[in-house]
Backbone as CSV, one residue per row, in Angstrom:
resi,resn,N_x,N_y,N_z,CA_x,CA_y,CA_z,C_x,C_y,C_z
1,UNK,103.755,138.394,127.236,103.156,138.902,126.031,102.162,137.892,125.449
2,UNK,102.461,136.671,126.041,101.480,135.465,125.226,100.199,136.207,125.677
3,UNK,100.256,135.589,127.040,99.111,135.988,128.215,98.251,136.967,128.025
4,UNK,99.095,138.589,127.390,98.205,139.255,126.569,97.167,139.204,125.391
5,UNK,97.914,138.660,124.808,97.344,137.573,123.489,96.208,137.178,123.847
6,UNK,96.375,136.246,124.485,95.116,135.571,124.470,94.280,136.400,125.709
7,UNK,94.651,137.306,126.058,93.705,137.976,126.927,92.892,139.046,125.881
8,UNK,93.290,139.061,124.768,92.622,139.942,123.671,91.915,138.792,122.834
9,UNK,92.247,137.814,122.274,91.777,137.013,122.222,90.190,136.434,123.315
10,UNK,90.688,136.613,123.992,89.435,135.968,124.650,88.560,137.103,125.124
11,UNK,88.886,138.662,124.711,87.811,139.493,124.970,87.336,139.673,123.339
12,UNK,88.168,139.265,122.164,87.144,139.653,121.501,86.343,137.886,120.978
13,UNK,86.213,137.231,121.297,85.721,136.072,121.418,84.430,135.952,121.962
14,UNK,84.614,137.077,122.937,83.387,136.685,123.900,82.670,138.060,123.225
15,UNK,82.846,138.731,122.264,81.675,139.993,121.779,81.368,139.319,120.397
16,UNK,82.339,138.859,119.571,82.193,138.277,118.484,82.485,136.487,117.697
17,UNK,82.971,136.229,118.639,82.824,134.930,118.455,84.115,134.173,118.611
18,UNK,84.112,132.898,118.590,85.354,132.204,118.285,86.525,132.045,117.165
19,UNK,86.139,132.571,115.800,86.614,132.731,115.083,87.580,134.084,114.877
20,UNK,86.682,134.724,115.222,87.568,136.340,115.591,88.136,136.525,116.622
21,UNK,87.845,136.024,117.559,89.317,135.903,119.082,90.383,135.183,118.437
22,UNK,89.995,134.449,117.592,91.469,133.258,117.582,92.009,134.050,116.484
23,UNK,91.023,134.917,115.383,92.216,135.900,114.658,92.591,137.299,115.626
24,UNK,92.148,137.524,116.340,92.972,138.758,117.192,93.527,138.088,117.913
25,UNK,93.983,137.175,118.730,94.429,136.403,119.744,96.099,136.265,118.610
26,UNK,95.959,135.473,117.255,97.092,135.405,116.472,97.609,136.817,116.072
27,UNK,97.029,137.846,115.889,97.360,138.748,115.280,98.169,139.662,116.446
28,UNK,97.362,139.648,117.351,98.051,140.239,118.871,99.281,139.772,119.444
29,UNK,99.888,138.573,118.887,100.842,137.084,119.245,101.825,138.265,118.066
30,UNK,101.673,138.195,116.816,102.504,138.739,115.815,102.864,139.779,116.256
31,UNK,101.883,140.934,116.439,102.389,142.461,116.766,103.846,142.310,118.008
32,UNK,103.057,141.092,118.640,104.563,141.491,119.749,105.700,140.370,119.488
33,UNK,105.491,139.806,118.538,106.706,139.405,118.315,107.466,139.798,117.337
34,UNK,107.130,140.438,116.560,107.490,142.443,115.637,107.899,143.292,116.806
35,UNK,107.337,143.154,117.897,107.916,144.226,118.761,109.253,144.041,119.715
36,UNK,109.060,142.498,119.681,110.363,141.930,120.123,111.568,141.726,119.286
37,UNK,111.486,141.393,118.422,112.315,141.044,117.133,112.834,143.009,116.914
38,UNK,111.855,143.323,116.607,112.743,144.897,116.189,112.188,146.131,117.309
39,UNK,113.047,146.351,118.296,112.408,147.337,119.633,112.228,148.488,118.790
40,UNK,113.111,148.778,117.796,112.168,150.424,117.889,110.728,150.204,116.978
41,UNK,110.043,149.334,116.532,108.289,149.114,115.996,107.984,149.224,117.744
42,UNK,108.191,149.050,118.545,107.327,147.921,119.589,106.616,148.814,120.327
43,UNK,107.093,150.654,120.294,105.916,151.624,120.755,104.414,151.519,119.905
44,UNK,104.869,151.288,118.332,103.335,150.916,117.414,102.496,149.834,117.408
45,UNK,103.563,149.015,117.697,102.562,147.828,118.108,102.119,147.656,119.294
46,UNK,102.640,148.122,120.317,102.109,148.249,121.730,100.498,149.238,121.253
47,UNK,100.767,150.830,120.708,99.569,151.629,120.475,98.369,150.864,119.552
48,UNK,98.843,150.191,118.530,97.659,149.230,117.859,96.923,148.067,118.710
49,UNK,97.786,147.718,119.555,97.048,146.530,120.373,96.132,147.307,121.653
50,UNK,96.429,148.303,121.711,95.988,149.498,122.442,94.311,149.552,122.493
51,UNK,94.846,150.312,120.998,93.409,150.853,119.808,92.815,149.767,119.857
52,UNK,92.926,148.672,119.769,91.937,147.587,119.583,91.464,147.202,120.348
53,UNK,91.790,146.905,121.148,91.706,146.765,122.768,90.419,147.794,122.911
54,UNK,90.747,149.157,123.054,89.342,149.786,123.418,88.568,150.001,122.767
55,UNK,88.914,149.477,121.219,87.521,149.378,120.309,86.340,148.487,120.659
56,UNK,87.201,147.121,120.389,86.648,146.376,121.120,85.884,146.530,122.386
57,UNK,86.294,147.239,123.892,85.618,147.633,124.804,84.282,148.592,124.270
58,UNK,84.551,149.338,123.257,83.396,150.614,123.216,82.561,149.811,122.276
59,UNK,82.811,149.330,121.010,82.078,149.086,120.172,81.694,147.591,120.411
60,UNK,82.141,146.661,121.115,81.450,145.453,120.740,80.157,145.007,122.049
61,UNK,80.045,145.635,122.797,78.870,146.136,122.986,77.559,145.885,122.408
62,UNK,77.733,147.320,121.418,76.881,147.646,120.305,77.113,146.558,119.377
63,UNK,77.961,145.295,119.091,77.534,145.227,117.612,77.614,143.637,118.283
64,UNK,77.542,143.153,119.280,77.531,141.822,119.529,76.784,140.399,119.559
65,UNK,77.382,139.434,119.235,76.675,138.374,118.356,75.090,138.391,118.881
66,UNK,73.870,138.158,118.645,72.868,137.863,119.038,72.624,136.453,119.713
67,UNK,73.298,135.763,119.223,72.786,133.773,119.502,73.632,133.329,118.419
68,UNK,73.403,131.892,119.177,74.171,130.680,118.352,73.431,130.541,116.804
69,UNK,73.909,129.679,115.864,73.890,129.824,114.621,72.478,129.352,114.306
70,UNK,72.186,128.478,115.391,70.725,128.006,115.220,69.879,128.816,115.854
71,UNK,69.674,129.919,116.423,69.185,130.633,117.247,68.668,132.087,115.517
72,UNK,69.793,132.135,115.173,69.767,133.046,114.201,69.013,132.574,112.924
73,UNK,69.073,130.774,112.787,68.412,130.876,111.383,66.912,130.313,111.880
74,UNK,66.835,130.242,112.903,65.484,130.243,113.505,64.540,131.322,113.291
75,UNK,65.470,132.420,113.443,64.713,133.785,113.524,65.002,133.739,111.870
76,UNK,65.044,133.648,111.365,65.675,134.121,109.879,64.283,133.411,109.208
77,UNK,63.772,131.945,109.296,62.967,131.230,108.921,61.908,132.152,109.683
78,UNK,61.771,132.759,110.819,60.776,132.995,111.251,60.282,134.903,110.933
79,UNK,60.890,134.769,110.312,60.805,136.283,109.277,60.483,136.217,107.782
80,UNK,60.954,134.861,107.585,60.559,134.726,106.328,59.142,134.062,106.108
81,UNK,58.667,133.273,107.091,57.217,132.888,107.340,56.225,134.185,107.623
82,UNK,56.903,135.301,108.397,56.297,136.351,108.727,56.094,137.117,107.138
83,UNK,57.128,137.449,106.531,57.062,138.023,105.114,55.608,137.183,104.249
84,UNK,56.056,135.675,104.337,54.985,135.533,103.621,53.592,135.402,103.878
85,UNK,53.439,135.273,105.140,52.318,135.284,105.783,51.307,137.052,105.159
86,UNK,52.235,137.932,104.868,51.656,139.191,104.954,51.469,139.154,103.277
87,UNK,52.333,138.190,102.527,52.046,138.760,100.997,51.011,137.862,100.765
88,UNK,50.805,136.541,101.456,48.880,136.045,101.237,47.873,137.274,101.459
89,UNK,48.718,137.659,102.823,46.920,138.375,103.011,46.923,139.524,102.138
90,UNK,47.847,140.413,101.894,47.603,141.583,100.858,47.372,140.710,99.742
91,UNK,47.657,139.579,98.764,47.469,138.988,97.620,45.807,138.844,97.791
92,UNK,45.510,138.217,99.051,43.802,137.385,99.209,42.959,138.978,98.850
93,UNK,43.426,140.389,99.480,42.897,141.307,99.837,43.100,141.953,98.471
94,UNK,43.732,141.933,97.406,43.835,142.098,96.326,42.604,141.412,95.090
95,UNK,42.619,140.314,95.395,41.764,139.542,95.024,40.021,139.746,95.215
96,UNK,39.916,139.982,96.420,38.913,140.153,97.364,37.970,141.514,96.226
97,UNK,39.214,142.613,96.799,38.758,143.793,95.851,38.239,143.893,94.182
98,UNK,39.541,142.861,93.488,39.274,143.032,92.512,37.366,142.113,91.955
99,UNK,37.795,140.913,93.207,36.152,140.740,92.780,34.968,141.752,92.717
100,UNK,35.095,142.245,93.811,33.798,143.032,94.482,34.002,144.544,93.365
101,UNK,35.161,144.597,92.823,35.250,145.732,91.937,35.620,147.285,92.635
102,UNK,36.323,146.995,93.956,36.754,147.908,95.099,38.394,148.099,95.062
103,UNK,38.886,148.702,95.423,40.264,148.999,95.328,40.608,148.218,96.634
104,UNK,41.976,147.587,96.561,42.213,147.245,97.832,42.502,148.115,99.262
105,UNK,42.159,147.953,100.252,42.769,148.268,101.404,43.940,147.992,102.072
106,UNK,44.471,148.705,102.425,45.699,148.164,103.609,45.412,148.188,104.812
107,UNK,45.599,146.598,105.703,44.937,146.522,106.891,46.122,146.001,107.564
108,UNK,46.770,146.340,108.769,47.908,145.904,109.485,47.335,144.703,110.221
């Protein structure tokens, strides 16, 4: 039952990270030792470790980490340079207009 554990553990680790394997890895450890301690829970906790199990298979997939933490605030800085990069040029193009006495344009 350990072996299971950490075999859930280490699948959801590898979709979401280290922090969340080591809480499903503990939490998966509890269910069966609830299931050992009192046999008649141990069909529900067997079906919950189940359910998670193929959630995990279907959904983490779809929702899985992108990159390491520096990978992410890389892109994060580099969206936010992008944001402002675009409110100069609509600000300059604002400006532009209001000199010339023209309404501004929107230019991609």
């Amino acid at each position: 039952m350990l072996i299971a554990a950490a075999l859930v553990g280490l699948l959801t680790a590898y979709y979401f990270g280290v922090r969340p394997g080591m809480a499903a890895a503990g939490a998966t450890a509890l269910l069966f030792l609830v299931a050992m301690v009192a046999p008649h829970l141990a069909i529900f906790a067997y079906g919950a470790v189940g359910v998670g199990v193929g959630a995990v298979c279907v959904i983490g997939p779809k929702l899985r980490r992108k990159g390491t933490p520096a990978q992410v605030s890389f892109a994060a800085r580099a969206g936010v340079a992008e944001v402002m990069r675009r409110y100069r040029k609509l600000k300059r193009a604002g400006k532009d207009a209001q000199n010339s006495g023209k309404r501004p344009t929107r230019r991609s």
